[in-house]
C-alpha atoms as a printed R data frame, in Angstrom:
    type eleno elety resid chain resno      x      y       z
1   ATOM     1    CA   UNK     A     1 16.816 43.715 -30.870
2   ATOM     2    CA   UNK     A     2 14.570 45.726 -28.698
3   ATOM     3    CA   UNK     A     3 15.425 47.017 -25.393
4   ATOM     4    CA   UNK     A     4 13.094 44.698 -23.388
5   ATOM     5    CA   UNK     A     5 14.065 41.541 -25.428
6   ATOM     6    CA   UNK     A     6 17.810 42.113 -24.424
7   ATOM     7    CA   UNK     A     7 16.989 42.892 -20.777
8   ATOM     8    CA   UNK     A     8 14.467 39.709 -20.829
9   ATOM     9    CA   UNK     A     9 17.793 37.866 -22.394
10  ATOM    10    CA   UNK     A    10 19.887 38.616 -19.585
11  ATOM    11    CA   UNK     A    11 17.626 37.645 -17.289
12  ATOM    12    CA   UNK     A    12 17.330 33.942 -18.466
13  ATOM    13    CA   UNK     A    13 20.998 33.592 -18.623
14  ATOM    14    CA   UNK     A    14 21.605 34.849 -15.679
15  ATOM    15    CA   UNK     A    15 18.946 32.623 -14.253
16  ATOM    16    CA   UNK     A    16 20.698 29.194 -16.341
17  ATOM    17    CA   UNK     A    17 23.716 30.885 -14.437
18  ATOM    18    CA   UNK     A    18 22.781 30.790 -11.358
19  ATOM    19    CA   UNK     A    19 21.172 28.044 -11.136
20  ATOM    20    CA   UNK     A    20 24.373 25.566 -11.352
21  ATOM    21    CA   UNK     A    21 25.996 27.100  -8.395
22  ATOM    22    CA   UNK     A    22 22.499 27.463  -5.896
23  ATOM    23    CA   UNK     A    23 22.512 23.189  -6.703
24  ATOM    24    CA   UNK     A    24 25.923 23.198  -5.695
25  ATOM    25    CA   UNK     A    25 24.980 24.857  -2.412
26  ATOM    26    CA   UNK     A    26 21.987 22.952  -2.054
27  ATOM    27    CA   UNK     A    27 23.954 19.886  -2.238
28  ATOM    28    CA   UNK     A    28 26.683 20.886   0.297
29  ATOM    29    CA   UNK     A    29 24.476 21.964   2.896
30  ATOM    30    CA   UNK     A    30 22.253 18.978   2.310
31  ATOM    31    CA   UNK     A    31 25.268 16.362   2.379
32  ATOM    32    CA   UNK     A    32 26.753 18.464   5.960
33  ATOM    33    CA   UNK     A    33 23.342 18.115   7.145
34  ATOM    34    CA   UNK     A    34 23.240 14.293   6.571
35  ATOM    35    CA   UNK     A    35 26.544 13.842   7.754
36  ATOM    36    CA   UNK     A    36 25.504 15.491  10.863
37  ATOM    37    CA   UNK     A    37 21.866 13.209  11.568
38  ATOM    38    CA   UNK     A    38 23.898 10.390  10.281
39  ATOM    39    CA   UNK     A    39 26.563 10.495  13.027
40  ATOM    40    CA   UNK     A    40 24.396 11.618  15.554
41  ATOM    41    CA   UNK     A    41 21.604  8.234  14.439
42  ATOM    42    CA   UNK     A    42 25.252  6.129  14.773
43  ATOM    43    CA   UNK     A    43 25.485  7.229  18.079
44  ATOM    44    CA   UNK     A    44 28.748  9.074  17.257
45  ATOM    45    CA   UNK     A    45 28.439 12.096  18.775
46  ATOM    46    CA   UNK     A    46 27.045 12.251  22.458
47  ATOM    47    CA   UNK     A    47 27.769 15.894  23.876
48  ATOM    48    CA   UNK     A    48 29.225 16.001  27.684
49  ATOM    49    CA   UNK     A    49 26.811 19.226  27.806
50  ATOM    50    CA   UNK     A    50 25.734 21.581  25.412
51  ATOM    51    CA   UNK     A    51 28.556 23.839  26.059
52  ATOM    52    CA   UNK     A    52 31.713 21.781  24.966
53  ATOM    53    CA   UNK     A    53 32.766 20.575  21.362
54  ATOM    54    CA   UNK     A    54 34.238 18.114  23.127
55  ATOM    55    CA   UNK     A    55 32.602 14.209  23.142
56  ATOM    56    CA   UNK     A    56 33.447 10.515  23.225
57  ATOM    57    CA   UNK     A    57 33.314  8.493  20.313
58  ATOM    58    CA   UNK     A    58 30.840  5.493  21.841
59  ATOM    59    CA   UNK     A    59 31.300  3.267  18.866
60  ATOM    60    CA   UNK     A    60 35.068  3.870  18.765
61  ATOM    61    CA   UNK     A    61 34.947  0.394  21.103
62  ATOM    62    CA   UNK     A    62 33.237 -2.619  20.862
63  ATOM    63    CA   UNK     A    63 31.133 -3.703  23.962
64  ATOM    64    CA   UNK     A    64 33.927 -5.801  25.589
65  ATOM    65    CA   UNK     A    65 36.501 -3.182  24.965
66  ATOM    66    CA   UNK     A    66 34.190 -0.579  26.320
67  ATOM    67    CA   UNK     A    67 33.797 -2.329  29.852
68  ATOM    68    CA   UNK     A    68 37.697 -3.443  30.006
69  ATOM    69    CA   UNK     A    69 38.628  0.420  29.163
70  ATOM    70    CA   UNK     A    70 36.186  1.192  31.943
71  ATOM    71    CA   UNK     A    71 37.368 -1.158  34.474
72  ATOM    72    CA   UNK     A    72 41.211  0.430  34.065
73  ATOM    73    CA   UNK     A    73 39.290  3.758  34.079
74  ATOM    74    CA   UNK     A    74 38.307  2.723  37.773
75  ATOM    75    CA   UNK     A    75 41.807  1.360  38.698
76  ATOM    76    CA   UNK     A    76 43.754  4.552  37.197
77  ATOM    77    CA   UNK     A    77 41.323  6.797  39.376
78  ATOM    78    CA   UNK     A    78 41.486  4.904  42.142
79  ATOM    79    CA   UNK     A    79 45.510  4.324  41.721
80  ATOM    80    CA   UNK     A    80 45.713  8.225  41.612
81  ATOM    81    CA   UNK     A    81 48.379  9.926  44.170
82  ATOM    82    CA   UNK     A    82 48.420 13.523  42.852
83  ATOM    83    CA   UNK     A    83 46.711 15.677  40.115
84  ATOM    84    CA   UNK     A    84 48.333 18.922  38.763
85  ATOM    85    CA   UNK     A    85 46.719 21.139  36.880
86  ATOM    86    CA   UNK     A    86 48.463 22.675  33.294
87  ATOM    87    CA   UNK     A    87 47.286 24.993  31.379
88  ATOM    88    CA   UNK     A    88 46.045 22.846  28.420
89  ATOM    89    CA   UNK     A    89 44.856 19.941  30.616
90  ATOM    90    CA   UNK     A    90 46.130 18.142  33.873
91  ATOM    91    CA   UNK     A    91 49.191 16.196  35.015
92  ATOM    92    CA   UNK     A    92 48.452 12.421  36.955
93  ATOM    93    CA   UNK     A    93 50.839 10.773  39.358
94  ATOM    94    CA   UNK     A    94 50.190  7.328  40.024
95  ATOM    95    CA   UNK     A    95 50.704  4.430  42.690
96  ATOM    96    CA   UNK     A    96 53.046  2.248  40.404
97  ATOM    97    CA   UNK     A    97 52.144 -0.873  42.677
98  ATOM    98    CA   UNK     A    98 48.505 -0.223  42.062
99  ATOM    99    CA   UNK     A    99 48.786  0.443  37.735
100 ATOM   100    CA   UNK     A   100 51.429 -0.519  35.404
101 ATOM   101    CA   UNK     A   101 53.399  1.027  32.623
102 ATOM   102    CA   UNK     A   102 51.397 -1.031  29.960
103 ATOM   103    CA   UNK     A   103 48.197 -0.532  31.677
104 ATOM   104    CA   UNK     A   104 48.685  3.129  31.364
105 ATOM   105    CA   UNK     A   105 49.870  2.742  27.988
106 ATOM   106    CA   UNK     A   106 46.764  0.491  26.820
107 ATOM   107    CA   UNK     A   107 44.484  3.132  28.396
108 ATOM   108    CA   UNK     A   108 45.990  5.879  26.518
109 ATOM   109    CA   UNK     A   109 45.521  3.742  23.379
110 ATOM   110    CA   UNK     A   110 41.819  2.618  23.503
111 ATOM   111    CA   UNK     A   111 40.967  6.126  24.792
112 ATOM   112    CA   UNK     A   112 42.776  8.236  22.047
113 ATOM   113    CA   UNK     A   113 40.048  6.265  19.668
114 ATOM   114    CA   UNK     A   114 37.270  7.252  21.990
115 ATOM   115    CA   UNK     A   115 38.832 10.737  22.220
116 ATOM   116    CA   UNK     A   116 41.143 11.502  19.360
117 ATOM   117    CA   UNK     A   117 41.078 15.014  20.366
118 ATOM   118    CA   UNK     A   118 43.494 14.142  23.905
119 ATOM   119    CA   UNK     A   119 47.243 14.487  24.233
120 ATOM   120    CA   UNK     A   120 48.890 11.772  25.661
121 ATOM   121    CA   UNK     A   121 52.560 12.128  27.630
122 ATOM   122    CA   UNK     A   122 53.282  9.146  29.645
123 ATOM   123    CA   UNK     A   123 56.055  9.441  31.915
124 ATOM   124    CA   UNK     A   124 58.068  6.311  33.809
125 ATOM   125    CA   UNK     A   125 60.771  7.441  36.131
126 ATOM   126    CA   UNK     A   126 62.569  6.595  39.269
127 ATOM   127    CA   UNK     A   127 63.223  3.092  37.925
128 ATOM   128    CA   UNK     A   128 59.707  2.357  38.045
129 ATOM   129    CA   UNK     A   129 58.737  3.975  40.940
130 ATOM   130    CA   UNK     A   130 56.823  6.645  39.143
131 ATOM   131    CA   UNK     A   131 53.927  6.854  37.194
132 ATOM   132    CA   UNK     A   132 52.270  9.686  35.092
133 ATOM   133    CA   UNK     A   133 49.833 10.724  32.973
134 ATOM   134    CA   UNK     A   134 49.708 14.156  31.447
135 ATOM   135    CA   UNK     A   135 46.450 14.478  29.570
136 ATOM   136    CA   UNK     A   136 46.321 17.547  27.262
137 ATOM   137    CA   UNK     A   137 44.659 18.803  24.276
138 ATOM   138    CA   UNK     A   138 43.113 21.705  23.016
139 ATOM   139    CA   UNK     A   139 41.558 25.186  24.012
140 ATOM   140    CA   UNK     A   140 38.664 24.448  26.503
141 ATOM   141    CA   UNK     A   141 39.697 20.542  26.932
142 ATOM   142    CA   UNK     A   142 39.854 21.023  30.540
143 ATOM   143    CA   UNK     A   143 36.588 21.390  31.428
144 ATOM   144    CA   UNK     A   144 35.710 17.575  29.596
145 ATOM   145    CA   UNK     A   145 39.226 16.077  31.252
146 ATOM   146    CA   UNK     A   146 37.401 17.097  35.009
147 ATOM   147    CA   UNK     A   147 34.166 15.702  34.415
148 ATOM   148    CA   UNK     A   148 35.306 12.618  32.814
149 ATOM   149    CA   UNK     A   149 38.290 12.113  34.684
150 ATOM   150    CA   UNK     A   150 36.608 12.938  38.224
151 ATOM   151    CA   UNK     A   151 38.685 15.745  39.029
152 ATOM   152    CA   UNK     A   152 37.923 17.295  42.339
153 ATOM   153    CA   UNK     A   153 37.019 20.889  42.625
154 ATOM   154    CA   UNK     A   154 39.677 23.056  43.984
């Protein structure tokens, strides 16, 4: 076998070779790609700005739940009394006349499927008398938490 048979050999196997593994990547950066214009043609994905990972999952609800969740929204920010600020997120107290313990606890439900990425601690002390919310989650949450949750600028 000559010298530039053999090196002509090589090349064609190491072009069959190849050529198994550049589909493969083809096909994963085609599928992440569809995944991504899928989700985003669902309506799945709908950015608070372009500098958070963090969003709200509009389908997670269907239209009725969506206004309900957004009518407690209302009440809870209206019912507010204090806000403290954490360092992974913020700390509500709330008027327990004005918002109940399974209000507060069906808020935190329907929005942990809008926003899976939240932390939920409910807290119900003083026999009643006191109602809380401490909404957490991860690095650079608190930035979403203030613009959804209308959190007044220092």
């Amino acid at each position: 076998m000559t010298n530039t048979k053999q090196a002509t050999d090589t090349r064609e196997w190491a072009l069959r070779a190849s050529l198994p593994l550049s589909m493969l990547v083809a096909a994963v950066l085609i599928g992440l790609f569809g995944h991504i214009l899928l989700a985003r043609y669902k309506g799945e994905k709908q950015p608070v700005s372009t500098e958070t990972r963090f969003y709200c999952n509009s389908t997670a609800l269907n239209p009725a739940e969506r206004a309900a969740h957004k009518e407690l929204t209302d009440r809870l920010i209206a019912a507010r009394r204090k806000i403290t600020e954490a360092t992974d997120g913020y700390e509500f107290q709330f008027d327990a006349s004005a918002i109940s313990f399974p209000d507060l606890a069906n808020w935190s439900v329907a929005e942990a499927k809008c926003c899976p990425f939240f932390d939920f601690h409910l807290d119900l002390e003083n026999s009643g008398g006191a109602l809380g919310l401490r909404l957490t989650g991860p690095v650079g949450v608190k930035p979403f938490i203030r613009l959804e949750f209308a959190v007044p600028a220092k």
